[in-house]
C-alpha positions, 0 to 999 in steps of 0.5 A, spaced: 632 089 870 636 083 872 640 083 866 642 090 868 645 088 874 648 081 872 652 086 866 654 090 871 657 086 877 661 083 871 664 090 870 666 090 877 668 084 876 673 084 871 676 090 873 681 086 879 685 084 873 687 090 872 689 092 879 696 094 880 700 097 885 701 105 885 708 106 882 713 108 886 715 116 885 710 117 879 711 124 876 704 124 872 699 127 876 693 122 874 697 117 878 697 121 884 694 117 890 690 120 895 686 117 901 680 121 901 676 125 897 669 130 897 664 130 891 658 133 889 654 130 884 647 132 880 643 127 875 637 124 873 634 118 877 629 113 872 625 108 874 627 102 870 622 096 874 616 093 873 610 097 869 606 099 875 611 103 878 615 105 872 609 108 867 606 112 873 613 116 875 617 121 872 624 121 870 627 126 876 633 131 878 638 127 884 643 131 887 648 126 892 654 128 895 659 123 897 666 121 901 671 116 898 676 113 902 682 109 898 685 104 903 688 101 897 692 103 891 686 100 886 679 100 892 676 105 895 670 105 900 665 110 898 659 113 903 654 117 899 647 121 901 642 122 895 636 126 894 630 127 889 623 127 888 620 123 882 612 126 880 607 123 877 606 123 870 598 124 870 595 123 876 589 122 873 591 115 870 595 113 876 587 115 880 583 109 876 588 104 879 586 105 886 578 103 888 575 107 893 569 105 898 568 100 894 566 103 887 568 107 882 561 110 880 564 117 882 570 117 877 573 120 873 577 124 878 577 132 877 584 137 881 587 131 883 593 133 888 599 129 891 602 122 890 610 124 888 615 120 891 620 123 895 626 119 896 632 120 901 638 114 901 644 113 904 650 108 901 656 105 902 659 102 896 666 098 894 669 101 888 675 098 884 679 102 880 682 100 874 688 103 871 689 110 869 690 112 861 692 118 859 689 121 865 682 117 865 680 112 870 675 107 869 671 104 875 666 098 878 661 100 884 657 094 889 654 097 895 647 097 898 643 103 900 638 105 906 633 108 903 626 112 906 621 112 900 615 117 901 609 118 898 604 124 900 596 123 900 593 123 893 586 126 893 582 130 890 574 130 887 569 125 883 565 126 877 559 128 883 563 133 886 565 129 892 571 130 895 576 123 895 582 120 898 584 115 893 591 113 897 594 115 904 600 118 906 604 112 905 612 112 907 618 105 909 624 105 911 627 100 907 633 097 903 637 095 897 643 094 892 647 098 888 652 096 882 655 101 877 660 104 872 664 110 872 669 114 870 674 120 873 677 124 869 684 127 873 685 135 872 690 136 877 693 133 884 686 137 887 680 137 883 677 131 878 670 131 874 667 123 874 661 120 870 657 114 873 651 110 871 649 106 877 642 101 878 639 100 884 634 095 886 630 098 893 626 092 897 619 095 898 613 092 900 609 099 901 610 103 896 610 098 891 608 091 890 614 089 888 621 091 888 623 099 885 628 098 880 632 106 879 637 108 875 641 114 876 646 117 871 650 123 872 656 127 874 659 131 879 666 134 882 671 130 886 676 135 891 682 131 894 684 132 901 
C-alpha cells in the first residue's frame, strides 16, 4: 500500500505548478471563488492492508460530511467527520484465528455473533486545486485523521455446545494520514457535485497487529456559502 500513497502525494504534488491567481472579473461561473463550503458525501470504504485484516472485513457504506474553507485562490483547508461499520465477511473462519482457554478442542463454533468494526474519524486536510477546465477541477488532498475504531464481542458456542468468548470488546483512540485525488465539477455559483478516491493508513495496535489501510471512493454535493 505504499505504492498507493507514494502515487498520490505525487498527484499532490505536481498540482502546484498548475496554481495560479484567481482572474480579476471572470465572468465564468466555474471560476467563481468562494471562501467556504458544506458538503455531504456517500461511498464505500475497503480494506486495502495487510491480509489479516482485509480477507475478514467487508467492503462497507461511508457517509461524511465536510467543510472547506479556500484561504487561497488554489488551497483549501478541509475539515470532515466520517462514518461507517465494516461486517465481517464469515465469522466463522475470522473465530478459527483466535485460541480460546488454550484449546480448539470445541471448535468449530456454531450462531456465532459479533466482531464488526465500527469506525468514526475526524479529518483535517490540505487540498490544492488545479486549474478549472470547462467547468471541472481536478485536486490532491494530504491530511490526518483522528480515528476511534471498535470492535464488539465476538462469541457464540462450540461443537459441545459450550457457550464461548473468542474475542472481547476491543476499542482505540488512534491516528492516521490520508492522501487523495478528486475532482468537482462547478453547476452553478451555489452547488458542485465532486468524485474523490482517498487512502488513509490508520496506526493501530489493538484492532489489528498492523497498520489498517482504508480506502474510500465516493461522491457527494458541495454548496457554497
Amino acid at each position: 500500500m505504499n505504492k498507493i500513497f507514494i502515487t498520490n502525494l505525487l498527484l499532490f504534488v505536481l498540482a502546484f505548478p498548475s496554481c495560479s491567481t484567481a482572474q480579476t472579473g471572470s465572468t465564468n461561473v466555474s471560476d467563481t471563488i468562494t471562501k467556504s463550503g458544506l458538503s455531504i458525501n456517500g461511498g464505500y470504504l475497503i480494506a486495502v492492508s495487510d491480509a489479516e485484516f482485509t480477507n475478514h472485513y467487508n467492503t462497507s457504506p461511508a457517509i461524511a460530511l465536510a467543510y472547506d474553507y479556500r484561504f487561497h485562490p488554489r488551497f483549501s483547508a478541509g475539515f470532515t467527520a466520517g462514518y461507517s461499520k465494516m461486517k465481517i465477511i464469515d465469522r466463522e473462519t475470522y473465530a478459527l484465528t483466535f485460541p480460546v482457554l488454550g484449546s480448539n478442542a470445541g471448535l468449530p463454533y456454531k450462531e456465532l455473533v459479533g466482531s464488526d468494526l465500527r469506525i468514526i474519524y475526524l479529518e483535517a486536510n490540505i487540498k490544492s486545486n488545479m486549474k478549472t477546465i470547462k467547468g471541472w477541477q481536478p485536486y490532491g488532498l494530504l491530511g490526518v485523521t483522528y480515528a476511534f475504531l471498535e470492535t464488539n464481542p465476538l462469541d457464540g458456542f462450540d461443537k459441545k455446545g459450550n457457550y464461548q468468548i473468542i474475542r472481547n470488546y476491543v476499542n482505540e483512540n488512534t491516528f492516521g494520514i490520508n492522501v487523495g485525488i478528486g475532482v468537482n465539477f462547478r453547476l452553478d455559483k451555489q452547488l458542485s457535485l465532486f468524485g474523490q478516491v482517498k487512502y488513509t493508513s490508520i496506526f493501530t495496535s489493538n484492532i489489528n497487529k498492523n497498520a489498517v489501510g482504508l480506502l474510500n471512493a465516493g461522491f457527494g454535493l458541495i454548496i457554497h456559502i
